[in-house]
ChimeraX commands (.cxc) that place a marker at each C-alpha (Angstrom):
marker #1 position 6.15,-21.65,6.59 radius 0.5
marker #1 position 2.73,-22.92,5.26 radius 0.5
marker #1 position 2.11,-24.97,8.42 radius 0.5
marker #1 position 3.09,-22.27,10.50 radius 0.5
marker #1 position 0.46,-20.13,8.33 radius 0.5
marker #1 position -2.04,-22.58,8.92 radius 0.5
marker #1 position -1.66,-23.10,12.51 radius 0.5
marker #1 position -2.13,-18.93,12.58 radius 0.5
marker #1 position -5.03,-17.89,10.73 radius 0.5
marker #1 position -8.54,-19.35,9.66 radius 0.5
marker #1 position -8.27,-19.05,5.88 radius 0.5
marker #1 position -8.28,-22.34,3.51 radius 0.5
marker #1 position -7.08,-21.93,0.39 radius 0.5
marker #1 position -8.28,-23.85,-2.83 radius 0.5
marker #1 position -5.83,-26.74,-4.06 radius 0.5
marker #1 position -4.92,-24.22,-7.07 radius 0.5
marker #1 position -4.47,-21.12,-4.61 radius 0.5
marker #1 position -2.39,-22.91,-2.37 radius 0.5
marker #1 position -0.27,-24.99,-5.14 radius 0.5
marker #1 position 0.55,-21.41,-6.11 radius 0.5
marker #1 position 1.46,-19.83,-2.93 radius 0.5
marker #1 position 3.38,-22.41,-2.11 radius 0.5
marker #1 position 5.30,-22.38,-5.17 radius 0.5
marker #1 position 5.92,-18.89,-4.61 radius 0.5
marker #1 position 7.18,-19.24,-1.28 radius 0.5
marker #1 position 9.45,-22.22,-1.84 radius 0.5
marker #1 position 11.02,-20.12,-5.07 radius 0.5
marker #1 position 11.68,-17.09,-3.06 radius 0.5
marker #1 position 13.45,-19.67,-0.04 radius 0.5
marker #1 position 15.38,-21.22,-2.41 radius 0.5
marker #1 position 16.59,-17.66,-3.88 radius 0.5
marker #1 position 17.24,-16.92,0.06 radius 0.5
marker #1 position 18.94,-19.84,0.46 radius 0.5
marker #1 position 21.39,-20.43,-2.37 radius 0.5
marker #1 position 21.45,-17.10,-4.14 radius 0.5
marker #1 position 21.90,-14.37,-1.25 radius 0.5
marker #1 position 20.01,-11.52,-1.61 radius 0.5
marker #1 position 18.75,-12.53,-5.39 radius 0.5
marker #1 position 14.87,-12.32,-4.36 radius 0.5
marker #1 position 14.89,-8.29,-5.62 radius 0.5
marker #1 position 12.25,-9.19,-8.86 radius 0.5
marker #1 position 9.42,-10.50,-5.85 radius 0.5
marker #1 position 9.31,-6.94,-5.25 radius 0.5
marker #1 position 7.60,-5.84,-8.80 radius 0.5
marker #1 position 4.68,-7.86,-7.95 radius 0.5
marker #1 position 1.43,-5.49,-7.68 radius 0.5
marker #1 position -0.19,-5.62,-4.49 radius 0.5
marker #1 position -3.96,-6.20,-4.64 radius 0.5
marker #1 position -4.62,-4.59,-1.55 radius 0.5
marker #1 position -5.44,-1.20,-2.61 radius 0.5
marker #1 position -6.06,-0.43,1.21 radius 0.5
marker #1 position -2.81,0.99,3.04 radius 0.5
marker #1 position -4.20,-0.25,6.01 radius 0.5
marker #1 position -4.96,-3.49,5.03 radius 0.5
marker #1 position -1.52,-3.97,3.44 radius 0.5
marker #1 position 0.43,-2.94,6.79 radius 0.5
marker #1 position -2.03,-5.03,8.70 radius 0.5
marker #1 position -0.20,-8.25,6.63 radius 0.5
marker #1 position 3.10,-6.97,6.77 radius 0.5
marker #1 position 2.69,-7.24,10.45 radius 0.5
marker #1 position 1.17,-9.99,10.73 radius 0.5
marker #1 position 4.12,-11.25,8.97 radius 0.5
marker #1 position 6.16,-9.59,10.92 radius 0.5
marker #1 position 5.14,-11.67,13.97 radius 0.5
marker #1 position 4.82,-14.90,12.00 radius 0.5
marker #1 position 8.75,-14.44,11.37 radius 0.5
marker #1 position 9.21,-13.80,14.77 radius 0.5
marker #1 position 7.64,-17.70,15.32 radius 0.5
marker #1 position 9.68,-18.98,12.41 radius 0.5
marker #1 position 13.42,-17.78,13.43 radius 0.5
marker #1 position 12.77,-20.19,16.81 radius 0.5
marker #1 position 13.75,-23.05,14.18 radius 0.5
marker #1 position 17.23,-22.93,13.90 radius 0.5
marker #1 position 17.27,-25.10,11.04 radius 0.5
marker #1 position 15.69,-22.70,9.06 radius 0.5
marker #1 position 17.57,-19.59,9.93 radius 0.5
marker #1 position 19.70,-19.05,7.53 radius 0.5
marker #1 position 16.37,-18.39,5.80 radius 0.5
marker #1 position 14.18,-16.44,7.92 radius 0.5
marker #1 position 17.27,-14.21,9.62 radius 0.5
marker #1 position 18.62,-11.28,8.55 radius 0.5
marker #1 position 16.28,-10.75,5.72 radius 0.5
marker #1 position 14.53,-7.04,6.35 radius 0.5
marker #1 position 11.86,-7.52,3.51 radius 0.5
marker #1 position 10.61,-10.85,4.01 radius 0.5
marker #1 position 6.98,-9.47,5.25 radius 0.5
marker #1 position 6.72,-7.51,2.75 radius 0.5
marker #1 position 7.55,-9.84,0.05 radius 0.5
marker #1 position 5.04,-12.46,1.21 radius 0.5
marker #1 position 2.18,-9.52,1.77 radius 0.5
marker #1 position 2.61,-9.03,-1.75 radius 0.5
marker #1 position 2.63,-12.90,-3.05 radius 0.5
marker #1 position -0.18,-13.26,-0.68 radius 0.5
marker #1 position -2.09,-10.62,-1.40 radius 0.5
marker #1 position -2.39,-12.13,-5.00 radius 0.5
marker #1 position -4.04,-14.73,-3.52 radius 0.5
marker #1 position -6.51,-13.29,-0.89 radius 0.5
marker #1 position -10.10,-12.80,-2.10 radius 0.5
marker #1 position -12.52,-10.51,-0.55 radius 0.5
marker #1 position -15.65,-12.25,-0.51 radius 0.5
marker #1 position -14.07,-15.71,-1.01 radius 0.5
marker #1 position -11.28,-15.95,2.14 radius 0.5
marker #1 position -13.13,-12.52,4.01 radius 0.5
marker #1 position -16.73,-12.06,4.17 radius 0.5
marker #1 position -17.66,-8.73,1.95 radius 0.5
marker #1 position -18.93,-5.56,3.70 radius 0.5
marker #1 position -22.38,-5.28,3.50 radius 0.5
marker #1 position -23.21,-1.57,4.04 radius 0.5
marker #1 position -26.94,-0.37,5.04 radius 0.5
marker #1 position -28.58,2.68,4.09 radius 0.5
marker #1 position -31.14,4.73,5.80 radius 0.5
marker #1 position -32.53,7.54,4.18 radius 0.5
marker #1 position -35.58,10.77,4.12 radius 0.5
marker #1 position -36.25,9.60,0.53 radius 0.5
marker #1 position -36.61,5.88,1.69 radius 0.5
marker #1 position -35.53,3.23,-1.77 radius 0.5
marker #1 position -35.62,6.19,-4.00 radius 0.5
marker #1 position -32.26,6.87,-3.73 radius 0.5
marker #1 position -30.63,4.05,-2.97 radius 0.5
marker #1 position -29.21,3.46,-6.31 radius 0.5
marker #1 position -27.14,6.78,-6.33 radius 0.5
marker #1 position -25.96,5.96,-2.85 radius 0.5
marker #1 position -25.19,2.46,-3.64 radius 0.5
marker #1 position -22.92,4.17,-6.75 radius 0.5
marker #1 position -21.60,6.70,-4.46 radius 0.5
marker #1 position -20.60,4.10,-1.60 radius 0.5
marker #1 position -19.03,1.54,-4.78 radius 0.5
marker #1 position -16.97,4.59,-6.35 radius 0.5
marker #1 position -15.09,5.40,-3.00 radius 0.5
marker #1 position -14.24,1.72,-2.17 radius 0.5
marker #1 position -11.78,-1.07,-4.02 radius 0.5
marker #1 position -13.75,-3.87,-3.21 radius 0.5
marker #1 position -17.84,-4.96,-3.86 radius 0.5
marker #1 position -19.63,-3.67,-1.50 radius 0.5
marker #1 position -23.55,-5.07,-0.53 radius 0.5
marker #1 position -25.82,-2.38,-0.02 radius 0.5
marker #1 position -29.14,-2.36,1.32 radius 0.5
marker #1 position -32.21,-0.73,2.31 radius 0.5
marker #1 position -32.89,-3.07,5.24 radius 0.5
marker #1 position -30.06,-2.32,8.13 radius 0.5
marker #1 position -30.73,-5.78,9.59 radius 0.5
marker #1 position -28.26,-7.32,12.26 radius 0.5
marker #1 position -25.93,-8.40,9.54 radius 0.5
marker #1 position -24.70,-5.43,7.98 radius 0.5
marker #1 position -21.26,-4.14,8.58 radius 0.5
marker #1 position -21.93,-0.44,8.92 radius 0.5
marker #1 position -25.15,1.84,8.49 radius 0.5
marker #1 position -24.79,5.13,6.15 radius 0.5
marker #1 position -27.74,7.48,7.07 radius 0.5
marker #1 position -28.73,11.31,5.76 radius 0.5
marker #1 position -30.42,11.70,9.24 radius 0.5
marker #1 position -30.17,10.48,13.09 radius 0.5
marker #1 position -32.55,8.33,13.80 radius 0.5
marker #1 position -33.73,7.18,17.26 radius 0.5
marker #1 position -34.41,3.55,16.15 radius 0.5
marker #1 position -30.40,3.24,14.87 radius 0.5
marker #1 position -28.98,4.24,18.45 radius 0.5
marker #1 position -29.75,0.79,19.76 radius 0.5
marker #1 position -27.50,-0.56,16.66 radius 0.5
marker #1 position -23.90,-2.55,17.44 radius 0.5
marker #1 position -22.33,-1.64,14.10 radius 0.5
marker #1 position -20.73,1.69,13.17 radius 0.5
marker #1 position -23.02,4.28,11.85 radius 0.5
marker #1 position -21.93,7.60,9.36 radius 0.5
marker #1 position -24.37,10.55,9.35 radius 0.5
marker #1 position -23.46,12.29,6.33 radius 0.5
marker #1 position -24.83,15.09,3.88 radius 0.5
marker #1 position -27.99,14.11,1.95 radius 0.5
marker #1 position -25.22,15.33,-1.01 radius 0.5
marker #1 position -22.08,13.49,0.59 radius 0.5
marker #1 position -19.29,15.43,0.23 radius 0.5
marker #1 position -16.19,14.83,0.12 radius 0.5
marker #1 position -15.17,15.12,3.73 radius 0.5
marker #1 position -18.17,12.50,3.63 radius 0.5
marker #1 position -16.49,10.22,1.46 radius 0.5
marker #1 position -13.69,10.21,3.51 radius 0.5
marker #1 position -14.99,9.16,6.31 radius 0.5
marker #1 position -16.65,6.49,4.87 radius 0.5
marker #1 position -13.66,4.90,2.98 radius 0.5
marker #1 position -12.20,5.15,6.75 radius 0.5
marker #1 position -14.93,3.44,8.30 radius 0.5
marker #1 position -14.70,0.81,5.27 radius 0.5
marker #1 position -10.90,0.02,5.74 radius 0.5
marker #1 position -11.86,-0.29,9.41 radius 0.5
marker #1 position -14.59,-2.52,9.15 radius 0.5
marker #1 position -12.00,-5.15,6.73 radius 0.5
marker #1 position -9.44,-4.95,8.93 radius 0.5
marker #1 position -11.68,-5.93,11.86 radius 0.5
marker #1 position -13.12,-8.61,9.47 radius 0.5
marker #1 position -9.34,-9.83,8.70 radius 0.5
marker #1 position -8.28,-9.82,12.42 radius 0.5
marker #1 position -10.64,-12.47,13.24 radius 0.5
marker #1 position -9.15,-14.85,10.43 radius 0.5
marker #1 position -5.63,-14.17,11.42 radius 0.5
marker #1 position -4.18,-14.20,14.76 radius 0.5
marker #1 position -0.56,-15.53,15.88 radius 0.5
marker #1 position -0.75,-17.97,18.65 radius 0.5
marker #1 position 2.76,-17.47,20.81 radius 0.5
marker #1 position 2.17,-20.14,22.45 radius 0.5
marker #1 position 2.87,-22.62,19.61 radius 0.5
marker link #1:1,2 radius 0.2
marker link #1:2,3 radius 0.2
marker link #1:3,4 radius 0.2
marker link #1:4,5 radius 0.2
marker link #1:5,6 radius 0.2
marker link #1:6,7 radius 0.2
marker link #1:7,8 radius 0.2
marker link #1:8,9 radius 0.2
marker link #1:9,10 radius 0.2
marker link #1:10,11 radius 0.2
marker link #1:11,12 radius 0.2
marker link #1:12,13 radius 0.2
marker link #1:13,14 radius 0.2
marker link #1:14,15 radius 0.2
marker link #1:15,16 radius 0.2
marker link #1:16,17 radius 0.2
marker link #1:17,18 radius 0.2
marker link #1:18,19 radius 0.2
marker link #1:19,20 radius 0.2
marker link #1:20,21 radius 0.2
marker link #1:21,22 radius 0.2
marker link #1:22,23 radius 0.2
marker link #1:23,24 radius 0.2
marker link #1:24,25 radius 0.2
marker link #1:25,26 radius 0.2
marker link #1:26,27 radius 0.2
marker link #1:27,28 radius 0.2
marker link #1:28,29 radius 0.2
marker link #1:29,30 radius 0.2
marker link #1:30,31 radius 0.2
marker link #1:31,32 radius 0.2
marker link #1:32,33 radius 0.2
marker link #1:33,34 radius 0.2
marker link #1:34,35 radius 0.2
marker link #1:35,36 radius 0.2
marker link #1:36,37 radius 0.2
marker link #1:37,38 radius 0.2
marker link #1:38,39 radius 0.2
marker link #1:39,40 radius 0.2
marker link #1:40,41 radius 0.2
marker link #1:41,42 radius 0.2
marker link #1:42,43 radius 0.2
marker link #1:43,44 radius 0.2
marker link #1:44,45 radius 0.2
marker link #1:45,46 radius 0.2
marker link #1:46,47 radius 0.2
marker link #1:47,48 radius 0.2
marker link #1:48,49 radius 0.2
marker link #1:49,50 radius 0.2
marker link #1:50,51 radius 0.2
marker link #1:51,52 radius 0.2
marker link #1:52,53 radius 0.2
marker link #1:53,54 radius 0.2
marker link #1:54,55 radius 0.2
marker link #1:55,56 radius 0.2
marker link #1:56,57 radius 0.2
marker link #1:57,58 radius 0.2
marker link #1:58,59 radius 0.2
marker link #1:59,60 radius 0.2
marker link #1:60,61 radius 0.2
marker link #1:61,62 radius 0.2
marker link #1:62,63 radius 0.2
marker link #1:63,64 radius 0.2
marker link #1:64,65 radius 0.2
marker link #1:65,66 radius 0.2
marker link #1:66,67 radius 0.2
marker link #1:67,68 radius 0.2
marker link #1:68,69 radius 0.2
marker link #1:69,70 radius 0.2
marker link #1:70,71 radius 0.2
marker link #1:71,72 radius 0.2
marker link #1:72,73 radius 0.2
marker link #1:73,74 radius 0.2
marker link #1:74,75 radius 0.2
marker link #1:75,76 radius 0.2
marker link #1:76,77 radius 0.2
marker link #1:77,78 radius 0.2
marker link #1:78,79 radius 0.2
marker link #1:79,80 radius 0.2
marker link #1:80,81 radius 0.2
marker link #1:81,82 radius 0.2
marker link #1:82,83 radius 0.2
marker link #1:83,84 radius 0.2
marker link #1:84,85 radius 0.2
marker link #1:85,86 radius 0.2
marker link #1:86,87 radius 0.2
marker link #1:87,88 radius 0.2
marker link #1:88,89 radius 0.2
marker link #1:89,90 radius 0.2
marker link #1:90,91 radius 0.2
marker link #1:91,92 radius 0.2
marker link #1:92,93 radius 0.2
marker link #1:93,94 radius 0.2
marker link #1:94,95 radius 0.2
marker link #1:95,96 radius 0.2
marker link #1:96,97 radius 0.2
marker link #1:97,98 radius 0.2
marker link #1:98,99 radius 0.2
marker link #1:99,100 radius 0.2
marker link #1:100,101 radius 0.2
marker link #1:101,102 radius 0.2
marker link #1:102,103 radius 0.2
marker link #1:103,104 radius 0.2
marker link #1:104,105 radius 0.2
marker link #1:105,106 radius 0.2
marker link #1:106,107 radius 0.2
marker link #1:107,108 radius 0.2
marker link #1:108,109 radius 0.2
marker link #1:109,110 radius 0.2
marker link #1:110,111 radius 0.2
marker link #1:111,112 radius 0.2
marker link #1:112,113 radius 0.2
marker link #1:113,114 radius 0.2
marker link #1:114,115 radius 0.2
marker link #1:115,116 radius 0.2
marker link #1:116,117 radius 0.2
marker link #1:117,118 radius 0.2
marker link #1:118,119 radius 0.2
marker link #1:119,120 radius 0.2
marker link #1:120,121 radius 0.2
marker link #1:121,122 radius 0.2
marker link #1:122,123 radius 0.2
marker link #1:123,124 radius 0.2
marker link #1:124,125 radius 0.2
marker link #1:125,126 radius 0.2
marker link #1:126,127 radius 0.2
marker link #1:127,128 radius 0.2
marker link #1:128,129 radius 0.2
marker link #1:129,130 radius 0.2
marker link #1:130,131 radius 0.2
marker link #1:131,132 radius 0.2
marker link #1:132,133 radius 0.2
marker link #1:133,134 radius 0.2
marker link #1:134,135 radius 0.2
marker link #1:135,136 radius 0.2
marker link #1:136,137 radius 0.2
marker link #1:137,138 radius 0.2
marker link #1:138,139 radius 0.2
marker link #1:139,140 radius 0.2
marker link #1:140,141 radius 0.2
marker link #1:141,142 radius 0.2
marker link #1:142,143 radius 0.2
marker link #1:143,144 radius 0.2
marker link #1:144,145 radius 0.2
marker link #1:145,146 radius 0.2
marker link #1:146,147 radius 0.2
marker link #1:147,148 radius 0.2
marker link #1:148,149 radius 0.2
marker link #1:149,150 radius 0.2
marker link #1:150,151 radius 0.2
marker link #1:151,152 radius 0.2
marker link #1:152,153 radius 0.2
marker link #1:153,154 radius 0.2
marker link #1:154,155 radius 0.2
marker link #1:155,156 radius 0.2
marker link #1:156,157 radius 0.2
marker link #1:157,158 radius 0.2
marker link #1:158,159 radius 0.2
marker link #1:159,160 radius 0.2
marker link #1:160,161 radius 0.2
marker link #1:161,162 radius 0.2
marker link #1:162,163 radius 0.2
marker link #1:163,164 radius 0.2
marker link #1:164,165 radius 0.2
marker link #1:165,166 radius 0.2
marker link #1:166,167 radius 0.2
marker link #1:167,168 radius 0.2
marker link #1:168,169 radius 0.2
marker link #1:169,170 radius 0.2
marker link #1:170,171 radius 0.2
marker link #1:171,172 radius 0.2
marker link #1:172,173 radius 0.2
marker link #1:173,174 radius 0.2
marker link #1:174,175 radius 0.2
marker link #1:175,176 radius 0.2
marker link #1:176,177 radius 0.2
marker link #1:177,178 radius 0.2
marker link #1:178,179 radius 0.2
marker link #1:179,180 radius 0.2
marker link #1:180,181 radius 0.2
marker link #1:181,182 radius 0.2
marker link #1:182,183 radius 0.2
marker link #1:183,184 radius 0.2
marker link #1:184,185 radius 0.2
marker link #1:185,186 radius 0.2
marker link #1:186,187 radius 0.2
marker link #1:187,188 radius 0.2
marker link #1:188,189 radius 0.2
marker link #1:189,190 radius 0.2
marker link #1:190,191 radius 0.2
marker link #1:191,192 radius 0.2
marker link #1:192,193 radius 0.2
marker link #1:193,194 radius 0.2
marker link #1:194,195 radius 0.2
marker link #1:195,196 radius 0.2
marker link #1:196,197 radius 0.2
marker link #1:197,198 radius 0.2
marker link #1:198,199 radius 0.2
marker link #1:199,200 radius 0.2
view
């Protein structure tokens, strides 16, 4: 399982992380293995990934990576016939997985009439709606994830990143666009540290 991980994704875990996941994993197998069915107290572990989208996103890239693992027959009395394997490991993994650490964080630019004057309120605005630290700056430079503007402004046209025009007073139809454009922007960021290669 942990090679096959490996060989699928782009994230390196420290020693202590992975000594831990890998713990985890080989508990839960043995369960599997010896004890039928007796894996039912993985399932009270608290998911860190407040995003929805985020935590379907692993549960199908689990999905797939079980898909890979059943080819070894001398593992399938493991991998087969066991319905909630994804999800258990999207929830022992997700204890793991750091935003910031294994993803890069969202860095989020503003643009605004009232210039750095408000940036503070939006920065608050933009943290409140979102589970994660988000950067926030004045300076939309080429590295920022998505821009947040009160106006449309010919010079952000020309920019590659997503860009919300919303209410110098967001409201909350603002909000949710924004937390929508934030869960798309991590999942993006997570799909280019996890792929499955088929061909392995």
């Amino acid at each position: 399982f942990m090679r096959t991980l490996d060989e699928n994704s782009s994230i390196r875990l420290k020693d202590g992380d992975y000594n831990d996941l890998y713990l985890n994993i080989v508990n839960l197998h043995t369960r599997i293995l010896f004890f039928k069915g007796e894996y039912k107290d993985f399932q009270g572990i608290n998911t860190r990934f407040l995003s929805k989208r985020l935590e379907t996103f692993f549960s199908r890239f689990f999905d797939e990576l079980l898909i890979i693992l059943r080819k070894n027959k001398r593992f399938s009395s493991i991998f087969e016939g066991n319905s909630n394997l994804a999800n258990i490991y999207t929830m022992l993994f997700s204890s793991t997985l750091r935003l910031g650490e294994h993803i890069p964080s969202i860095k989020v630019g503003v643009v605004s009439l009232y210039g750095d004057r408000r940036i503070d309120y939006y920065r608050r605005v933009i943290q409140f709606c979102w589970f994660e630290e988000v950067e926030v700056t004045i300076d939309p430079d080429e590295t920022v994830d998505l821009i947040v503007t009160d106006r449309n402004y010919d010079e952000l046209s020309e920019k590659k990143c997503p860009i919300l025009v919303w209410n110098e007073q967001p409201s909350v139809r603002d909000i949710d666009r924004l937390t929508e454009l934030l869960d798309s922007v991590l999942i993006y960021k997570v799909q280019e540290r996890f792929w499955i290669n088929f061909a392995n």
